[in-house]
LUMDREN-10046 format. One record per atom (N, C-alpha, C): residue in one letter; x, y, z. Coordinates in steps of 0.1 Angstrom, whole numbers, padded with zeros to 4 digits, always signed. Atoms other than C-alpha are relative to their C-alpha. Layout:
<rs>
aXYZ;...
</rs>
This chain:
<rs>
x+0005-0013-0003;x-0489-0510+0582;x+0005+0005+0013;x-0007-0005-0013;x-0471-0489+0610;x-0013+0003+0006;x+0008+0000-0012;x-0488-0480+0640;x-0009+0014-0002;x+0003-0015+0003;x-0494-0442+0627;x-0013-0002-0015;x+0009+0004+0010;x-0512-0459+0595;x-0010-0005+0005;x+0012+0007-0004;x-0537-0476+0618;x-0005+0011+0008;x+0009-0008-0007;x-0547-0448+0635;x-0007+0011-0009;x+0004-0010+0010;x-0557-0427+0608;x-0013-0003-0001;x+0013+0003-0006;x-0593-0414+0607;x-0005-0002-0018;x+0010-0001+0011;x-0621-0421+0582;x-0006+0013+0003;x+0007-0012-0003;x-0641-0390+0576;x-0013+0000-0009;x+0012+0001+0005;x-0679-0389+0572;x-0002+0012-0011;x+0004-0009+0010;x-0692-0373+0541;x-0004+0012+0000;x+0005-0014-0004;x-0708-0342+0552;x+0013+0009+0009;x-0011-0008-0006;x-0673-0336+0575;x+0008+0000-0011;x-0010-0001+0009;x-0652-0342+0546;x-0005+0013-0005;x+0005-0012+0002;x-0672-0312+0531;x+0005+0008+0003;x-0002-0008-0012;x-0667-0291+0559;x+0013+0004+0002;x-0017-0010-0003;x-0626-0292+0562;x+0003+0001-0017;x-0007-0005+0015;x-0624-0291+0522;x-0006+0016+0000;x+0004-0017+0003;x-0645-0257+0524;x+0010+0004+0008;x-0010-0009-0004;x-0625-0245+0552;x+0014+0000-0004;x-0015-0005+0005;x-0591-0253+0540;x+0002+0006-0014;x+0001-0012+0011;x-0601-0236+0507;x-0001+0012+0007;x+0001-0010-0004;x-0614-0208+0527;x+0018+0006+0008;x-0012+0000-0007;x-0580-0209+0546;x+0012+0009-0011;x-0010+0001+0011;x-0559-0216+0515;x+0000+0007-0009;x+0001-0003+0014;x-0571-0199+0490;x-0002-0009-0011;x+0001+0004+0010;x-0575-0212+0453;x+0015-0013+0002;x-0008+0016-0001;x-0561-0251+0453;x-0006-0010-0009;x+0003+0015+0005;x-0559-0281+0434;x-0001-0011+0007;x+0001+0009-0010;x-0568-0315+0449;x+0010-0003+0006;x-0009+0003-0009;x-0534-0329+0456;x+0006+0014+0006;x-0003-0012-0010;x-0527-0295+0474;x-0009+0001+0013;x+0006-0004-0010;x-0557-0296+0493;x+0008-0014+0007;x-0003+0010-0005;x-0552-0333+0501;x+0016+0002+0011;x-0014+0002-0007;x-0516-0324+0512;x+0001+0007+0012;x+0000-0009-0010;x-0523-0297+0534;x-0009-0009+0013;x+0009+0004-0011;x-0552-0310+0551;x+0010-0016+0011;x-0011+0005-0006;x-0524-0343+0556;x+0009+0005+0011;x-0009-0006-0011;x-0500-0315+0574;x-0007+0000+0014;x+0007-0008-0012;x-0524-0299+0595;x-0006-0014+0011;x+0000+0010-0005;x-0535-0334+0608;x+0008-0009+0007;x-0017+0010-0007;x-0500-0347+0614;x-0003-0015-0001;x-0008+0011+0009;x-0504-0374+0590;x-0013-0009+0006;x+0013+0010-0002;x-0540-0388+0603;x-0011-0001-0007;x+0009+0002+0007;x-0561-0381+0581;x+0010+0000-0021;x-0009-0001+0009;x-0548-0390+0547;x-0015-0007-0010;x+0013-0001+0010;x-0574-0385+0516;x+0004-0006-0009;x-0004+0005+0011;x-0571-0405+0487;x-0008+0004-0013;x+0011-0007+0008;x-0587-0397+0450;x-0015-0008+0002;x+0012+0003+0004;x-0613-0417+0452;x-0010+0004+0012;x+0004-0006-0004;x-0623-0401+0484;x-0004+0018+0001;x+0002-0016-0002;x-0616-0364+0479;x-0011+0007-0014;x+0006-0007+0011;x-0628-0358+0440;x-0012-0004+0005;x+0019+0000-0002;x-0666-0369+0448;x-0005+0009+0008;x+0001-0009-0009;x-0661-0343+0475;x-0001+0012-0007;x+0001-0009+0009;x-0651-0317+0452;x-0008+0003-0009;x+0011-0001+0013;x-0678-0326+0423;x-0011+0004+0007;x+0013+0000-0006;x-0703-0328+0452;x-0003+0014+0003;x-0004-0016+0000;x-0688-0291+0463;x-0006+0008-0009;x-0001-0009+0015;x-0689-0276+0428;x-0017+0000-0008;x+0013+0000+0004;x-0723-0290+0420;x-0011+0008+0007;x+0006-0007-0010;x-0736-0272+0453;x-0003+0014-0002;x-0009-0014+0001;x-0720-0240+0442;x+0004+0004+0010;x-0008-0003-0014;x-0700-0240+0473;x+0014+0007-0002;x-0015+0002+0008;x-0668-0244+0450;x+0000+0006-0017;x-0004+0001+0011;x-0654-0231+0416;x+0011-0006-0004;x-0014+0005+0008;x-0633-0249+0393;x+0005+0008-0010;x-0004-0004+0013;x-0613-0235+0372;x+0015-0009-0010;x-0013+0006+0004;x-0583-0248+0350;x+0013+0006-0004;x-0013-0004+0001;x-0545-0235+0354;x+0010-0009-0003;x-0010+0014+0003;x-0514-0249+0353;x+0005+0004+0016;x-0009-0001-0013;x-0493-0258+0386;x+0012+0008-0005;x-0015-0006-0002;x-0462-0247+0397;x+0009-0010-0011;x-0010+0008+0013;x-0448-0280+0375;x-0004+0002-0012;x+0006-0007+0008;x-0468-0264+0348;x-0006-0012-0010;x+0010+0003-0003;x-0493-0288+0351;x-0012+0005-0006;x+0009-0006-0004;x-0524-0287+0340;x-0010-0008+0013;x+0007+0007-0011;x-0551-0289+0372;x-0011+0010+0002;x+0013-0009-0006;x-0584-0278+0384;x+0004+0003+0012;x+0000-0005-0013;x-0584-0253+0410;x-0011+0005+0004;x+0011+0001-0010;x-0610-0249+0439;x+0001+0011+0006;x+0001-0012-0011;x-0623-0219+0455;x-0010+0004+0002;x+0013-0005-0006;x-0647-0210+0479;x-0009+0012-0007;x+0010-0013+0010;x-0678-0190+0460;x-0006+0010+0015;x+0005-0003-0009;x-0698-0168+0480;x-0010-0010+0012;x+0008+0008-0007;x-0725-0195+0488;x+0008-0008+0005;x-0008+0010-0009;x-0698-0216+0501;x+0003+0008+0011;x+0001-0006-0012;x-0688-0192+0524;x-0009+0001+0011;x+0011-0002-0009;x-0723-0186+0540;x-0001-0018+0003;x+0004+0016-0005;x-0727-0226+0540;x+0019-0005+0008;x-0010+0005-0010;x-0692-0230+0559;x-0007+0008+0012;x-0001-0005-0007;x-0700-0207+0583;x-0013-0007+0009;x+0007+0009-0006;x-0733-0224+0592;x+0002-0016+0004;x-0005+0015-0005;x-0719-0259+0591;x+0008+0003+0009;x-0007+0001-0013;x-0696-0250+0617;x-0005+0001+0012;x+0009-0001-0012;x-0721-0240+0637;x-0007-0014+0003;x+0004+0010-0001;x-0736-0270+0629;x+0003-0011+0010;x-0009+0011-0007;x-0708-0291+0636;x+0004-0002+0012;x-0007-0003-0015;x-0696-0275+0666;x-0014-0008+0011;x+0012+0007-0008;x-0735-0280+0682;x+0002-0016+0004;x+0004+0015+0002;x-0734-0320+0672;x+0014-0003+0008;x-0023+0010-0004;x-0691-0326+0685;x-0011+0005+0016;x+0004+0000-0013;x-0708-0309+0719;x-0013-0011+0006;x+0010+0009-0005;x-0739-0329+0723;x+0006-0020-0001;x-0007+0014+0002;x-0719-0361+0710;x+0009-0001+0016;x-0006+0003-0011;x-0691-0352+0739;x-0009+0000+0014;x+0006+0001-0014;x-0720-0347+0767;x-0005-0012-0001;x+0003+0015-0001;x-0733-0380+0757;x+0008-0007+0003;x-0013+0012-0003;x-0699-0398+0759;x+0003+0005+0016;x-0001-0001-0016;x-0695-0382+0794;x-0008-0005+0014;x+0006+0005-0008;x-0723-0393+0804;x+0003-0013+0004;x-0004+0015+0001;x-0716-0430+0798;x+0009-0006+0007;x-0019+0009-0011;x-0682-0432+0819;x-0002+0008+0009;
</rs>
């Protein structure tokens, strides 16, 4: 494993949530390996989603009503379920970021404290 494969992050279940809504909200209507590929770019190759990570995300999504699936075909004319933020996903991104942002701040004043 290269040096860039070991640094790659794990992502807790309630964050994995969180960048799948926003990069739907970003992206627009996407299928998994789209989201998966993007969220890969925008990382620069550190976080890297596999299926057995992302679909549970997505079902967990869709069961929420955060997410709709629907079924098209890709560009290789494919078929694939595509994902897109509902309204209630909307309002539940926009609070989890608030969420998230609160908890990354209180997490970094605690690690400041320590050193």
């Amino acid at each position: 494993m290269s040096k860039r494969g070991k640094d790659r992050t794990q992502v807790l279940q309630g964050t994995l949530d969180l960048i799948v809504l926003r990069a739907l909200a970003t992206m627009g209507p996407q299928h998994a390996y789209g989201i998966a590929t993007r969220l890969r770019q925008v990382s620069e190759d550190l976080l890297d989603l596999n299926q057995g990570t992302l679909y549970p995300a997505l079902v967990r999504l869709e069961r929420q009503g955060w997410i709709k699936g629907t079924w098209r075909r890709t560009e290789n004319n494919r078929e694939a379920k595509y994902y897109a933020v509902t309204a209630a996903g909307q309002k539940a991104l926009a609070q989890e970021t608030v969420r998230w942002r609160r908890l990354a701040g209180i997490i970094e004043k605690l690690l400041w404290e320590d050193s």
